[in-house]
N, C-alpha and C positions, 0 to 999 in steps of 0.2 A: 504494500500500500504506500503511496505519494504520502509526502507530508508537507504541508505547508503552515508559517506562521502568519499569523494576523495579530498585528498590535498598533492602531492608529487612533489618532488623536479627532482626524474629521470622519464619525461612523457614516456617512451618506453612501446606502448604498449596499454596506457591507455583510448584511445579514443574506441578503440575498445571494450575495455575489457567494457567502462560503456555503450556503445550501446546496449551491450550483456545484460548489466543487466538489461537496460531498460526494454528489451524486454522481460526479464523473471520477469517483473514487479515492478522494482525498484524504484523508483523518487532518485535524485542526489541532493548532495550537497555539493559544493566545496567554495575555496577560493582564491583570488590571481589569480597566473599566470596558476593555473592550472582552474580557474574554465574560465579564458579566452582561453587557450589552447581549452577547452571540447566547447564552444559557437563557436569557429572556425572552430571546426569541423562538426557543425549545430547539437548538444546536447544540449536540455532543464536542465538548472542545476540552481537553487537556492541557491542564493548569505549567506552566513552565516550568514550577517545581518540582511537578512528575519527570518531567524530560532533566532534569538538572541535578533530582536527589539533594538540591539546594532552596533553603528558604529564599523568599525576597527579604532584604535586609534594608537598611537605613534608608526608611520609609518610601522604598522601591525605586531608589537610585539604582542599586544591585540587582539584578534580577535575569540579565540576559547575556550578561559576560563574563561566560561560562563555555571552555571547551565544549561541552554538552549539544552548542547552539552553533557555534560559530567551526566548529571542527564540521558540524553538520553542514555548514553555508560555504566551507571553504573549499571541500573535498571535491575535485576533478573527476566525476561519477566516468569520466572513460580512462581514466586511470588505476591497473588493477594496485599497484602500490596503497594509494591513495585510499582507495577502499578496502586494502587488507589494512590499513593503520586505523581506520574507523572499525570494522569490522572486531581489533584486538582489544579496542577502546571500548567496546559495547555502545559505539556512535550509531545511529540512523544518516543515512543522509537527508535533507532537505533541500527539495524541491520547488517551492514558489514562498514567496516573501512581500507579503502585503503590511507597507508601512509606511505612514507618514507622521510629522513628528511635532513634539510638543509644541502649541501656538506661541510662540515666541512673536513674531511680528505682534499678534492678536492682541499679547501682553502689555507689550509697548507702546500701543494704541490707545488704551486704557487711561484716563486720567484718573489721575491720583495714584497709579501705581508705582510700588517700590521699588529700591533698588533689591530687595532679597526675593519678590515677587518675581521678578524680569529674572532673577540669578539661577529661581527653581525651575523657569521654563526653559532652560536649557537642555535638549535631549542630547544624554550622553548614548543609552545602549541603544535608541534607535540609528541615529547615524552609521554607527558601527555595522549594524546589522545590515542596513541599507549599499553601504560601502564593501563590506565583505560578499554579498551578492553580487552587484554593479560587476565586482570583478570579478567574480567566478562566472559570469552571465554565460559561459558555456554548458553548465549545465543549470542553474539554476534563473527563474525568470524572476523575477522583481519588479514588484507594482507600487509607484509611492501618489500616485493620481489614479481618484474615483474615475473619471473620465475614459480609462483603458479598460477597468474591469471589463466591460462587452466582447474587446478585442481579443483580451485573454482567453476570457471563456468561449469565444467562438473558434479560437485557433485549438483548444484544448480539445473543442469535442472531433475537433477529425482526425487526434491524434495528439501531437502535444505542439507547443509553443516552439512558431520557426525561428529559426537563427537570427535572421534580420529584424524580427520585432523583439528576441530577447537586447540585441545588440542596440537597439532604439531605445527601449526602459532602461538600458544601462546607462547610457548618453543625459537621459533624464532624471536617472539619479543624482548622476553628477554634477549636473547641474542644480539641483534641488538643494544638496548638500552643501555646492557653493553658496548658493545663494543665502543660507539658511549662515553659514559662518559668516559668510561676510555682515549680512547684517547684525549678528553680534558685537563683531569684530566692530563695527559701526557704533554701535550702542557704548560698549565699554569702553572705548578711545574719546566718544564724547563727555562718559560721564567722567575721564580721566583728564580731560581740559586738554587733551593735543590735539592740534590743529593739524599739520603737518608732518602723519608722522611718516615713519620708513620704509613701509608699504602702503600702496592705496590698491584696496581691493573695493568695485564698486558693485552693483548687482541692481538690474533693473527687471518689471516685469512688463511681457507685452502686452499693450493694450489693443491695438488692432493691426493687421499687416493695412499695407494703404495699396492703392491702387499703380502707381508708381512712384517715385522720387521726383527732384526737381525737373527731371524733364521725363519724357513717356520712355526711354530705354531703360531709365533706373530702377531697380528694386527697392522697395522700401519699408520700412514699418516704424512702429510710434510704439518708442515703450515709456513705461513711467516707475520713475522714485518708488521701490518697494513701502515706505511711509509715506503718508501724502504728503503734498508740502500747500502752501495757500499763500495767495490766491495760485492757481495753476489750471491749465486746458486739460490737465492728466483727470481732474476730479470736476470737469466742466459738464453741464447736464447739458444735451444736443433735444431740442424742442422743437428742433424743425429742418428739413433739407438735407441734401443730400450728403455723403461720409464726408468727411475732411480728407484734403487731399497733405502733401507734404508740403505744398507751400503754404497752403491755407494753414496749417499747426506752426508754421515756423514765421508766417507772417502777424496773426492771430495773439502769439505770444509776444510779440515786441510790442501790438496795440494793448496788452493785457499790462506789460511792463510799464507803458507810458501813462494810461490811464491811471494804476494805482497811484503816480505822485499826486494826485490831487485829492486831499483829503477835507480840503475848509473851501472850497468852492465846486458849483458843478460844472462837470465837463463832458465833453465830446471828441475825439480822436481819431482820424482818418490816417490809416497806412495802407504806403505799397512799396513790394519789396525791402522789407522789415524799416524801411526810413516813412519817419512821419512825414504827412504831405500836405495837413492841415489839424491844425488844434484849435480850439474854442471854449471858453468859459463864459459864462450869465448866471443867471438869478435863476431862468429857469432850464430844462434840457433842453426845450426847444431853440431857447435861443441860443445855448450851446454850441448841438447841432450847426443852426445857420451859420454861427460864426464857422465853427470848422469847416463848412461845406463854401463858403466865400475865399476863405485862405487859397483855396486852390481846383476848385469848381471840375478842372480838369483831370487831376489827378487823382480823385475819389473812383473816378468808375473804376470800376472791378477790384476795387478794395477791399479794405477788412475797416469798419465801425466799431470802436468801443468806448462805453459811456457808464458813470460812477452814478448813476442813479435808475430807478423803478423807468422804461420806455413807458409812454403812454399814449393817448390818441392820436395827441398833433404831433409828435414827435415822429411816430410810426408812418403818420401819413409823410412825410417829409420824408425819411427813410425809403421808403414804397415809389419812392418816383424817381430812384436811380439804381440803377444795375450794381450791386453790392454784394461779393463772396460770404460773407461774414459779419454778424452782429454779435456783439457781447456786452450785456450790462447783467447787473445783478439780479435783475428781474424783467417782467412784463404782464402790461395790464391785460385785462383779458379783449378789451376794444383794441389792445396793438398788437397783440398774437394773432387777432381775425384779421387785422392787415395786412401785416407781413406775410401768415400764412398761406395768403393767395398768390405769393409767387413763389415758385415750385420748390425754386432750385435752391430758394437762400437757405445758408446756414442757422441758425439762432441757436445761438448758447449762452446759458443761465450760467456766470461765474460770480460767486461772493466775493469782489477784488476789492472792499470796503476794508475785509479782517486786516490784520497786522500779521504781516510776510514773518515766515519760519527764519530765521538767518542759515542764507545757505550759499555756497561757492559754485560758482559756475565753471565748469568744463569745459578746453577747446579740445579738438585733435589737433593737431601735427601730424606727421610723417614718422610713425613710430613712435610716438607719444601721446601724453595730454598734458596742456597746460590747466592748471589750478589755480583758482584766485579768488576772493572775496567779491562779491557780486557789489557793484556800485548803488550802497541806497545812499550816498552822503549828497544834502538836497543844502541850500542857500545859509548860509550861518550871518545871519543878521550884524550878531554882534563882533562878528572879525570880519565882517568886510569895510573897505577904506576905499573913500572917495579921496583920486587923487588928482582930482585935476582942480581950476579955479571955481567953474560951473558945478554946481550940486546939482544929482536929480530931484525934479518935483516931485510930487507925489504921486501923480499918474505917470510920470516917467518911471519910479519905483514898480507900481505893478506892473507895467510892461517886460521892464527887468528883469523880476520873478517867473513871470512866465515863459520868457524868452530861457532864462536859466534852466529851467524846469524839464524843456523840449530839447536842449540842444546836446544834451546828457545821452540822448535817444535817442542822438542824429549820427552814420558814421562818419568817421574823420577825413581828411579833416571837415568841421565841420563851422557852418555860419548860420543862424537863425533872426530873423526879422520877427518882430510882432509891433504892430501898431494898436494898439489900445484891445481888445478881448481875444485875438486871432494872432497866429501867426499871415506871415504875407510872405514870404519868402524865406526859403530853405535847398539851401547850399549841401548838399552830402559827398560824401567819399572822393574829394579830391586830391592831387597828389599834392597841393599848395592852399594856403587858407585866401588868397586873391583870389584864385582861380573857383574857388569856395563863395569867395565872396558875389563875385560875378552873377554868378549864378540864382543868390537869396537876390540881390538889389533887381538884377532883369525882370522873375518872376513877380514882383513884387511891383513893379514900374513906378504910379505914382503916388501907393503906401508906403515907399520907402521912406520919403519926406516926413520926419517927424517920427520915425519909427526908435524900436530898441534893437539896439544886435549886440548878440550872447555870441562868444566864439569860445568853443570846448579847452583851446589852449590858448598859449601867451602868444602875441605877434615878433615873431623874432626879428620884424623891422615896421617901419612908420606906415607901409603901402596899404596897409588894409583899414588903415583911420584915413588914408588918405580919402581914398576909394568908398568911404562911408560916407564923408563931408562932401563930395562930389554930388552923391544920392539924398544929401538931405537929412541922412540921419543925425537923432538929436542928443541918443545915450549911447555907450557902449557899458557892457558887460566882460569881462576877461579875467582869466586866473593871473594875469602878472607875473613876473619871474624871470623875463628873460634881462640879458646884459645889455641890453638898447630899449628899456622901457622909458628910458627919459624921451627919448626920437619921441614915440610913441604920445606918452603922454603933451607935450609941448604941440605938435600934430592936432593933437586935440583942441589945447587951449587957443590955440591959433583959428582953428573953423569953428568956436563956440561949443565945443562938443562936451557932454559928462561924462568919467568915467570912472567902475568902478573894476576895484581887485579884489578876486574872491579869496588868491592864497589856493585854489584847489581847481586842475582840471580835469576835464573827464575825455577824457581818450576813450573811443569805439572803435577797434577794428573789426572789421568782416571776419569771420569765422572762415575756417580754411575752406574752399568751396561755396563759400558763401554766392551770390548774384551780385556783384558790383555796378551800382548804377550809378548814372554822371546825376540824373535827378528821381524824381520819385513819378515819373511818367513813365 
């Protein structure tokens, strides 16, 4: 007779699945809650103690790390050595191994839970068991996903479990087990205050395969953070239109990025090609909206929309009258879901991007690596910024400022951002020079430039881009300061009437390797 164990943590499934195997001649043996689970449901199953001639001991830490188990899971069944050393030993061997392992993520999820709580969900002897299978998967099959039981048992009744589906649950073993340490390995590095340490082991799950990558030859899929993290598109609720594609995830997330900076005014957010292409703030969403959709009228279509407050009627209507991949705000009324939902194709996704972001570091690839770094939340510090030139901003220069700051953080580099009074008006991205940057915000912008703010991400490492400002009319500048020619600079200033301040701090964006590199957001 076959013998198989069963000892898991998620029972979905499981009563049926060992009935089945009963039946196709298996004898059972479990442990714990699941071997009482399996007796409840009126299955014959043999306690591990019987197979071990060992008690479970310190409150069934011990129980399964036992030659008894493991000599059973180890042994090469086409090997006659092999089974004349079990055979001397009075070993059985074993045959199938169904096991998944203590809710550790599940734990950690938990609020309020401890650090001894998180420490007991630790599965030591499932791993073992899982991993001492995985490797022997020549003769033994290993199940740690409800999801397979069917497959097993379908291949079992014509006979037994083929080579290529043992050599797949092996594969997902291993994986499962990675995953399961790494996220420890996660937990106890953070609860031990290292940031950086000497390994990075990362571990993500997939959420859906996508239809292709950036362009239709690539393959692609969308995983997420084994934890959630918030706000984020991984725990976004889809309410309407068709899958997300891989631009729509990667564009969607830098409208989700830019939105969340506003937390004491409402706003509106238009991207393409992860560079913002119009922003808006008002009293109310609507007027929001309008502002964001004036900034750049052209640049919305086929966009991604996201907005820090409930959609509502007139908003939705206003929404509904241009061709838009993607909507994200925290909610929607049930008169702007009937709107929106009459066009087929748009996306609509419910994200809480109100809460207070997890602190978390962001990841690039390279060629053989990943760079790691602290994700940029660092937003305008009132009290160490210095106005250095003769002219002071007014007070509506002030919030243009703020805003212009706010957007250019989540423009890439280099970068120049315009806003005249609630909107941005022109937006300069990823050139190889910040003139060349600048050109680009003051043309767009033509004659908002007059009177406008411009925020640039870094310092001006010479006079030409205050030039190039006073030329267009502008009436404040914004800049981190720093470089060895900021007198040029500033004096530049005083000479075309211009305000400027220094923030001390810039924000450098580069493109992600493979990134889309656009000269604007058209």
């Amino acid at each position: 007779m076959k013998r198989a164990i069963i000892s898991v943590s998620d029972k979905t499934g499981v009563a049926s699945f060992a009935k089945q195997l009963i039946e196709l001649g298996f004898e059972i043996i479990s442990t714990g809650g699941t071997k009482k689970a399996l007796q409840d449901a009126g299955i014959d199953v043999i306690g591990i103690s019987n197979v071990t001639d060992f008690p479970e001991i310190l409150e069934g830490r011990v129980k399964t790390l036992h030659p008894a188990i493991h000599g059973g899971l180890l042994a090469k069944q086409s090997d006659q050595n092999h089974m004349k050393a079990l055979e001397e030993q009075g070993i059985s061997p074993i045959h199938l191994v169904v096991v998944n392992l203590y809710p550790f993520k599940e734990t950690i999820k938990k609020n309020g839970t401890t650090f001894e709580d998180a420490i007991e969900n630790i599965d030591i002897g499932g791993p073992a068991m899982l991993r001492a299978s995985a490797k022997n998967h020549e003769s033994v099959t290993v199940v740690t996903d409800p999801t397979d039981y069917d497959v097993v048992l379908e291949e079992l009744s014509k006979g037994e479990v083929s080579g290529t589906t043992r050599r797949r649950l092996a594969a997902k073993v291993f994986r499962h087990t990675a995953s399961y340490d790494a996220l420890i390995a996660e937990y106890l590095t953070k609860e031990s205050n290292e940031k950086y340490p000497e390994s990075l082991t990362l571990t993500y799950e997939r959420k859906q395969t996508l239809r292709y990558g950036e362009n239709p030859h690539q393959e692609a899929a969308f995983y997420e953070t084994a934890l959630p993290a918030s706000p984020s598109l991984a725990n976004a609720e889809q309410l309407h239109g068709k899958e997300l594609s891989y631009n729509n995830i990667n564009d969607a997330d830098a409208a989700l990025a830019l939105v969340s900076e506003f937390k004491d005014t409402v706003a509106a957010v238009a991207v393409k090609h992860t560079n913002p292409c119009g922003v808006g703030i008002a009293d109310t969403l609507e007027g929001a909206f309008n502002e964001a959709y004036e900034a750049d009228p052209v640049s919305i279509f086929g966009g991604i929309v996201a907005v820090n407050e409930t959609i509502d009627k007139a908003t939705a209507t206003k929404l509904a009258d241009i061709f838009l991949e993607v909507i994200i705000a925290p909610d929607y009324s049930e008169d702007a879901l009937a709107i929106l939902k009459k066009k087929k194709n748009i996306r609509l996704l419910k994200v809480n991007n109100t809460t207070k972001k997890n602190d978390v570091q962001t990841i690039t690839s390279v060629q053989g690596g990943l760079l790691v770094q602290d994700e940029d939340r660092s937003g305008l510090n009132e009290a160490t910024v210095e106005v250095v030139t003769e002219r002071k901003p007014t007070e509506d220069e002030w919030k243009s400022l703020k805003l212009s700051w706010s957007v250019v953080k989540h423009v890439k580099s280099n970068a120049i951002v315009l806003v005249n009074g609630n909107r941005t008006v022109g937006v300069g991205a990823g050139q190889m020079n910040r003139v060349g940057a600048c050109d680009i915000a003051v043309k767009q912008a033509g004659e908002l430039a007059k009177g406008s703010a411009l925020a640039s991400d870094a310092f001006f490492p010479m006079k030409d881009t205050v030039e190039k400002a006073a030329e267009a009319g502008i009436k404040v500048i914004i800049q981190p300061g720093g470089s060895i020619r900021d007198e040029e600079s500033i004096q530049a200033a005083n000479e075309a009437g211009i305000a400027m301040v220094f923030t001390g701090m810039r924000h450098f964006r580069h493109a992600r390797r493979n990134d889309d590199e656009r000269f604007s957001c058209r």
